[in-house]
C-alpha positions as CSV (number, residue, x, y, z in Angstrom):
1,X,-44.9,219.9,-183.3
2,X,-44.0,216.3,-183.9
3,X,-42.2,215.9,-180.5
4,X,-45.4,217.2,-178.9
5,X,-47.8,214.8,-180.5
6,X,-45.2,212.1,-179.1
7,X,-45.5,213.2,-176.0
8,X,-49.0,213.3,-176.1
9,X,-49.5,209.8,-177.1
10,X,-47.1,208.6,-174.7
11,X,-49.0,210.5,-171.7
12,X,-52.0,208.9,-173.0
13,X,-50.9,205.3,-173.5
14,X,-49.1,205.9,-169.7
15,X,-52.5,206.8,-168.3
16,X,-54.5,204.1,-169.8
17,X,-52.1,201.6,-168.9
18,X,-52.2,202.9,-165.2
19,X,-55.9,202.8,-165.5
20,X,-55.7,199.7,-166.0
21,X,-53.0,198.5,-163.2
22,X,-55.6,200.5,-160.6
23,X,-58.3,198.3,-161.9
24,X,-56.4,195.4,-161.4
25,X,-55.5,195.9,-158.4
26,X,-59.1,196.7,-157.2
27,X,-60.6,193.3,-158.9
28,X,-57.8,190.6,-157.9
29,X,-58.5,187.6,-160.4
30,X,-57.1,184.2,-160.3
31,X,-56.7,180.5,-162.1
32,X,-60.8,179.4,-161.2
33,X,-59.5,175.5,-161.9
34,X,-57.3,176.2,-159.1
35,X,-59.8,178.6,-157.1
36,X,-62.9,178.1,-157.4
37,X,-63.5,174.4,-158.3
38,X,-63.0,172.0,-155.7
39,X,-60.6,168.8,-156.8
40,X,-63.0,165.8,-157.5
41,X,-62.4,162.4,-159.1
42,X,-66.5,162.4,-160.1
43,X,-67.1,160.5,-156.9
44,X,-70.8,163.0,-156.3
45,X,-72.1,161.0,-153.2
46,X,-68.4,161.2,-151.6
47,X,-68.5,164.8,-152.3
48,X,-71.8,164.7,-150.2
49,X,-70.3,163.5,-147.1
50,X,-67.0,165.6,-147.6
51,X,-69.8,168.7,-147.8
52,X,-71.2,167.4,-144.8
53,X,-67.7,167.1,-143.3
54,X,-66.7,170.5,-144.1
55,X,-69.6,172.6,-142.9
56,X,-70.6,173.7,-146.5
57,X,-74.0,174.5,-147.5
58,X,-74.3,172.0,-150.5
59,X,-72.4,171.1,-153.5
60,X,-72.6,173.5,-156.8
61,X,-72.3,172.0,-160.0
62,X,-71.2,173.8,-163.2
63,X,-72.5,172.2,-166.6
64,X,-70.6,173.1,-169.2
65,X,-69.0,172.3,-172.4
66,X,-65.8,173.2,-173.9
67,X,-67.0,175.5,-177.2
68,X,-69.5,177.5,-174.8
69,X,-68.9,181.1,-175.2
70,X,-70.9,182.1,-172.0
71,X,-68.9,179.7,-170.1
72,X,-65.7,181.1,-171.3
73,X,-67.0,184.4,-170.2
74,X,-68.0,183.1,-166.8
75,X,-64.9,182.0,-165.9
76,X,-62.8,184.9,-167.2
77,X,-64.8,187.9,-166.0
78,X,-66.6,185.9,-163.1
79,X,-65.3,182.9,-161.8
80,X,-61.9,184.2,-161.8
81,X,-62.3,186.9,-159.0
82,X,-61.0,186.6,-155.6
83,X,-64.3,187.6,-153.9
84,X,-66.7,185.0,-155.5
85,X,-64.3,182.2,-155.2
86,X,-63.8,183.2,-151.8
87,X,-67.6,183.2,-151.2
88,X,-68.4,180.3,-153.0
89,X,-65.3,178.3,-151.4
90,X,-66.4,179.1,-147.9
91,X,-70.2,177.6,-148.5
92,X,-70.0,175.1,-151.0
93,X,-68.0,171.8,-153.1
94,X,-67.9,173.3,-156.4
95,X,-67.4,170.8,-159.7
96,X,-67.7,171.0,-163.0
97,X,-69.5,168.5,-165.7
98,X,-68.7,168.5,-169.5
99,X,-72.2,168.0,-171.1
100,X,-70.4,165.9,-173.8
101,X,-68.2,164.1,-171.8
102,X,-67.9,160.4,-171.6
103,X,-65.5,160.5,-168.4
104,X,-67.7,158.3,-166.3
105,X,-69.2,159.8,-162.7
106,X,-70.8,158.6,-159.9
107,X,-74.4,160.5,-159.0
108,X,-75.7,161.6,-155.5
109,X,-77.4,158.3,-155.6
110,X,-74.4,156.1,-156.0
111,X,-75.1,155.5,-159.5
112,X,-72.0,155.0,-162.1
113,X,-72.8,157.1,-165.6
114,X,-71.2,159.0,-168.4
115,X,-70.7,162.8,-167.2
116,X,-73.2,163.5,-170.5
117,X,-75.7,161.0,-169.0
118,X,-75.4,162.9,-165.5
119,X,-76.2,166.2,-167.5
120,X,-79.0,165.4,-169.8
121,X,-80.9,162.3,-168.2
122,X,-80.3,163.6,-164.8
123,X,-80.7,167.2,-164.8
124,X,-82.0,168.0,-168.2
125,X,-79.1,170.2,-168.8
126,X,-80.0,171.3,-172.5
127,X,-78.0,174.8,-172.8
128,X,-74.6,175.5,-170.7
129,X,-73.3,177.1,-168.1
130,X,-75.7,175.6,-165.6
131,X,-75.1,176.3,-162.3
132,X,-76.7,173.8,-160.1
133,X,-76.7,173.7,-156.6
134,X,-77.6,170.7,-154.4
135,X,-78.4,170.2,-150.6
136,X,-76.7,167.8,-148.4
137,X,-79.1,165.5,-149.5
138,X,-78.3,165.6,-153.4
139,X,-81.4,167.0,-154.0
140,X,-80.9,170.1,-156.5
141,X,-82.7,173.3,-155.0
142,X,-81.5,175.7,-157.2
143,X,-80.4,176.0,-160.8
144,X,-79.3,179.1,-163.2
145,X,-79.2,178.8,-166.8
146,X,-76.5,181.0,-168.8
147,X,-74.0,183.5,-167.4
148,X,-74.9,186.2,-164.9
149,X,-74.9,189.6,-165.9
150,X,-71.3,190.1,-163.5
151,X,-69.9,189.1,-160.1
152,X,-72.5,191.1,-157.9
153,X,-75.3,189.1,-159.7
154,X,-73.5,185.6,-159.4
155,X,-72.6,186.6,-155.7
156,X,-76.6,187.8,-155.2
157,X,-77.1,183.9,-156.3
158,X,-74.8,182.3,-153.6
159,X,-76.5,184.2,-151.3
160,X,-79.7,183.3,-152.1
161,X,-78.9,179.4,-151.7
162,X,-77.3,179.8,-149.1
163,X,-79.7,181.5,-146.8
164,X,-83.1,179.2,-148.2
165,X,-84.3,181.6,-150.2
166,X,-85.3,179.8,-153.0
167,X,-88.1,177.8,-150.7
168,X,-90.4,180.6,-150.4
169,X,-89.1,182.5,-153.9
170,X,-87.7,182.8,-157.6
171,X,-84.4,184.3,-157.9
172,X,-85.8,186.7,-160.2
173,X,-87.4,188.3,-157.1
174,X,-84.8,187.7,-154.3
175,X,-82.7,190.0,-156.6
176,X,-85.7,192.7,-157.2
177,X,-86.1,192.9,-153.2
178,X,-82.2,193.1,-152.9
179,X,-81.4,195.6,-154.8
């Protein structure tokens, strides 16, 4: 009776754990610092013309801050998969800002500030993640507040900055009409 109930468990614990290797294997995550954020020494207006170089769309900004529990989720259920940084890589610079940082930045505008100043007094970032996105211009055209429900939703946002949606609607509606 005993040996059975072993080998029970042991099938079970075996079939969760190859579960679990399948669904690895289906949702390939990796390191989003090395991924999906683009290397940047805070130059912003450089970044512009190395946009402009590259082909991409715009720049995407991240606001965030180091205790943010919907940041932390972002980037370990989110950010983290192959597909979205894929996505994101091909059709924008992506950066992040630390709301409370003092490292000091250089706007779209040429302007030297505080990362913190960039966040509040520039884009009125009060609550984090923000995902800001910004033309070739530096002119933001698009901004989400908080995480996205999962990848399809966060990919659903790329794609709506991407192709101009947001001139002639909300997000909240591009995603009604897509799905």
């Amino acid at each position: 009776m005993i040996a059975s109930a072993h080998r029970f468990i042991l099938a079970t614990v075996t079939g969760f754990v190859l579960l679990l290797g399948g669904h690895q294997a289906l949702a390939e995550t990796r390191d989003p610092e090395a991924f999906f954020f683009s290397e940047s020494f805070g130059m912003f207006d450089e970044e512009l013309a190395n946009a402009r170089d590259q082909g991409k769309k715009g720049v995407l900004i991240m606001f965030q801050q180091d205790e943010c529990p919907y940041c932390h989720r972002m980037r370990t259920t989110v950010l983290n998969q192959k597909k979205v940084q894929e996505y994101y890589r091909q059709h924008f610079l992506i950066f992040h800002v630390d709301i409370e940082g003092d490292l000091e930045i250089t706007d779209f505008s040429g302007q030297a500030m505080a990362e913190k100043d960039f966040a509040f007094k520039k884009n009125r970032v009060r609550a984090t993640p923000v995902f800001a996105f910004f033309d070739l211009n530096g002119a933001r055209v698009a901004r989400y507040t908080g995480a996205t429900t999962d990848v399809d939703e966060f990919l659903l946002l790329g794609q709506y900055v991407v192709a101009g949606e947001y001139e002639s609607m909300s997000f909240n509606r591009y995603k009604r009409e897509q799905r």
